[in-house]
DRENMI-961686 format. One line per field, with one value per residue (C-alpha): residue in one letter; x, y, z. Coordinates in steps of 0.1 Angstrom, whole numbers. Layout:
N
r: (a  ...)
x: (X  ...)
y: (Y  ...)
z: (Z  ...)
END
This chain:
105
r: (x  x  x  x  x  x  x  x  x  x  x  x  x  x  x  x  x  x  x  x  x  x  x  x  x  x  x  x  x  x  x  x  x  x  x  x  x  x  x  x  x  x  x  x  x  x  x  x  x  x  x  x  x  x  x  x  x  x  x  x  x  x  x  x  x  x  x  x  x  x  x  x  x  x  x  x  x  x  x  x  x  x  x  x  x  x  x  x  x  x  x  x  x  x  x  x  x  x  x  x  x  x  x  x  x)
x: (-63  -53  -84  -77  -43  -58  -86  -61  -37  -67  -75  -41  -42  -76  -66  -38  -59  -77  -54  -34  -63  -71  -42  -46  -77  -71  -38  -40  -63  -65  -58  -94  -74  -80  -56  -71  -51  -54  -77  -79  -73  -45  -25  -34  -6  29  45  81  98  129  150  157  175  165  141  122  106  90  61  49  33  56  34  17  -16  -25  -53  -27  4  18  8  41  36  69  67  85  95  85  108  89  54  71  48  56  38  27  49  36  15  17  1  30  4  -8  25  27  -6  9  36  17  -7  -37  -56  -50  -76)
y: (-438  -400  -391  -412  -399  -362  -374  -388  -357  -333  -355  -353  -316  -314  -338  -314  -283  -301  -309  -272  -258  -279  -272  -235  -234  -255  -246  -213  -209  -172  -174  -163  -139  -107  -78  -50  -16  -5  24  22  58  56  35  45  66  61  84  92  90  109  97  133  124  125  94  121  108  126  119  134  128  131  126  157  146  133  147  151  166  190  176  172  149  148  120  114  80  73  49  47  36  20  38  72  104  133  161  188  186  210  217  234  245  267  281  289  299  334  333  328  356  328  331  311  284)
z: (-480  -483  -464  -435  -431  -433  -409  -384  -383  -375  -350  -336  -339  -322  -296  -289  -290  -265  -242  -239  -235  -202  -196  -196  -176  -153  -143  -145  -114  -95  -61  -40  -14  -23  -15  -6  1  39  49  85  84  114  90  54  43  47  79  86  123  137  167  180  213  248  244  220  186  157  134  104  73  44  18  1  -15  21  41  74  52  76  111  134  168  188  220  244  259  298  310  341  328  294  271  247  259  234  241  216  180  153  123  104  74  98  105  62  57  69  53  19  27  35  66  97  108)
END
């Protein structure tokens, strides 16, 4: 009689073994969209823009560990044709490079 009652509870166990671990797999599905950082190059790093008056905007790269750290584009906005024009681009490493005693490219 005592081994019955053993028998059934490990069945029981087992049973509910079973069942939380269908549970676990099958609810714990992954989605299949990947996410996958953006390296477009034109968009790949994060840019900062400055309203400096005059319908005049400025771009740079902020970030230091980026291959364009340093480049400055200021555009202006053409009311006319509805569409910003470059105005001037600088590369303000260059502008340091003498300052720190490097050589100019």
């Amino acid at each position: 009689m005592n081994t019955m009652k053993g028998e059934k509870i490990t069945n029981t166990f087992m049973l509910i073994i079973i069942v939380l671990l269908l549970i676990l797999v099958l609810g714990n599905r992954t989605s299949s969209v990947q996410y996958v950082p953006n390296n477009n190059g034109y968009a790949s790093h994060n840019i900062a823009i400055v309203n400096i008056g005059n319908n005049r905007i400025l771009i740079m790269d902020p970030d230091i560990n980026s291959g364009s750290f340093g480049k400055v584009m200021v555009l202006e906005y053409d009311e006319k044709n509805l569409k910003f024009k470059v105005i001037q681009e600088e590369d303000l490493r260059n502008e340091f490079r003498g300052f720190l005693g490097l050589s100019k490219r």
